[in-house]
C-alpha positions in Angstrom: 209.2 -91.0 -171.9 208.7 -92.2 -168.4 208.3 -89.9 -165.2 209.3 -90.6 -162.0 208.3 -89.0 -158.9 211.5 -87.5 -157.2 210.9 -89.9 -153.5 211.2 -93.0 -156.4 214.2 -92.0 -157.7 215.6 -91.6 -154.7 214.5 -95.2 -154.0 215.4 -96.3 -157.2 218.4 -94.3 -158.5 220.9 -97.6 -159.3 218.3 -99.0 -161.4 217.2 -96.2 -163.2 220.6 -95.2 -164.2 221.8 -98.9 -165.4 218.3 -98.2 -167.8 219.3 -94.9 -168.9 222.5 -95.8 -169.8 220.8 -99.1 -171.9 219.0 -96.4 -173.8 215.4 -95.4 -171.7 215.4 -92.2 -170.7 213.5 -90.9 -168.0 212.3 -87.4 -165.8 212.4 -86.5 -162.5 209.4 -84.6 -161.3 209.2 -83.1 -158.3 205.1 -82.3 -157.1 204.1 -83.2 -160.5 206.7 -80.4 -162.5 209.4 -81.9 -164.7 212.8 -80.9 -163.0 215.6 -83.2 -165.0 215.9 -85.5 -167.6 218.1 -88.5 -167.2 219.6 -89.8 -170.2 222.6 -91.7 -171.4 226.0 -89.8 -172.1 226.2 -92.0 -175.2 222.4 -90.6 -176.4 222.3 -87.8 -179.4 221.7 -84.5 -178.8 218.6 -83.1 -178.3 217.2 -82.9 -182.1 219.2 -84.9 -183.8 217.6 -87.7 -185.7 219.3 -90.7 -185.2 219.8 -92.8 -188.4 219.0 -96.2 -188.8 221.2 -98.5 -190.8 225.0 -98.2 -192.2 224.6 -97.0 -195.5 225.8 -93.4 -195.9 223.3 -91.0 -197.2 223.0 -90.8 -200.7 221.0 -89.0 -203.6 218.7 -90.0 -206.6 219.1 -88.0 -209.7 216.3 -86.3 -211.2 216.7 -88.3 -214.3 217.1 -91.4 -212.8 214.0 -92.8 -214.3 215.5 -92.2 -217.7 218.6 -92.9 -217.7 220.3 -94.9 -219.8 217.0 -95.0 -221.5 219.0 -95.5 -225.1 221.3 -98.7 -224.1 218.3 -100.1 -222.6 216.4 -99.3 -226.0 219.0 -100.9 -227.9 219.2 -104.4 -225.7 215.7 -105.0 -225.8 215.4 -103.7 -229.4 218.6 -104.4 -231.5 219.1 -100.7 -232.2 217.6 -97.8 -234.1 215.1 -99.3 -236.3 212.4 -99.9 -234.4 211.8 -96.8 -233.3 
């Protein structure tokens, strides 16, 4: 994340803001020390991950490697004998 010294965001404020609303973030320092963070209103909360994509989250059964193991057996195979 970017710093800026405060005297250049003074200079700069209208321009940094229109990028911190766009999505870069920045700090303000004053003699070196963080003071602020700018970010946009529109940003996540401070530990939350932000997903990528539109799927909603969804889970893999333990079995999933198996399943369905017999129907499979019996398309490939023609059923029970070959066992």
């Amino acid at each position: 994340m970017r710093t800026i010294s405060l005297s250049e965001a003074k200079k700069h404020l209208s321009r940094l803001i229109d990028r911190a609303a766009k999505g870069a973030p920045f700090i303000i320092a004053k003699a070196g020390k963080p003071l602020v963070k700018v970010v946009s209103v529109d940003a996540p909360p401070a530990g939350e991950v932000k997903r990528l994509g539109f799927m909603p989250e969804i889970s893999v059964p333990d079995d999933f490697d198996t399943m369905l193991q017999d129907e499979i057996e019996k398309m490939f195979y023609g059923g029970d004998e070959h066992k």
